[in-house]
N, C-alpha and C positions, 0 to 999 in steps of 0.2 A: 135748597140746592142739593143736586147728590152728591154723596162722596167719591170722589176719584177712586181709581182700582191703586192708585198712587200714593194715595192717602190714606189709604186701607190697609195696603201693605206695609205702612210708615207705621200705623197705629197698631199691628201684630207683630211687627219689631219692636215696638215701645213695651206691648203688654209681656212677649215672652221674655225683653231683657230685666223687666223693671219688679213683675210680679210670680209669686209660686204659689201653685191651687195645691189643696189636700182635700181629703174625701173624710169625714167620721160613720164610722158605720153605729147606730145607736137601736136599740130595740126598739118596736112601733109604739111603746107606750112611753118610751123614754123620748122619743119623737115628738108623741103628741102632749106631753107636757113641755119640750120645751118650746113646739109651736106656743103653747099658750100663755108660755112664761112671755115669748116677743110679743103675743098679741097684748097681751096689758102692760107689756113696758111700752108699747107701740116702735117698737125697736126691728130691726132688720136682722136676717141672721150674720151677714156680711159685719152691719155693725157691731153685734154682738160679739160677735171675735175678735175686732179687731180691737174695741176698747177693752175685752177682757185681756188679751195681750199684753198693751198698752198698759194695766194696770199691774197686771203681773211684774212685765219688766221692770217697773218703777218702784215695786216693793219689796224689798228684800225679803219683809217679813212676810208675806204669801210664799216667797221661793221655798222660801225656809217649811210652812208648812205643808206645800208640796212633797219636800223630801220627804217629810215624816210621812206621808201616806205611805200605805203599802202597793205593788204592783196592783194588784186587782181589786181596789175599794170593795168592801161591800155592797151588794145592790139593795135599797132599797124596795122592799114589797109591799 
């Protein structure tokens, strides 16, 4: 069955109240390795965020070595 124009517009009220998108701009090789990291975790990029999040928030001790980075990691070459 299709979806109503009613029930469409019910579920873009849900999505702009409920969620917020963000864009990573990453270099094309930095891309393509981390396509390849999802492809052999057989992981989503969606997923991948959101459980890296999810772990983040949960561990102090990550926060912590966040801080300690510096603004611009070094890139690996």
């Amino acid at each position: 069955m299709a979806r109503s124009e009613a029930q469409k517009k019910a579920d873009k009220k849900y999505h702009d109240k409920t969620y917020k998108t963000f864009s990573v701009n990453l270099r094309k090789d930095e891309y393509e390795a981390f396509n390849q990291l999802l492809a052999n975790a057989g992981q989503s990029k969606s997923g991948f965020i959101r459980a890296s999040v999810s772990y983040a928030v949960e561990n102090e001790e990550f926060c912590q070595y966040l801080k300690s980075l510096s603004k611009d990691p070094p890139v690996k070459e």
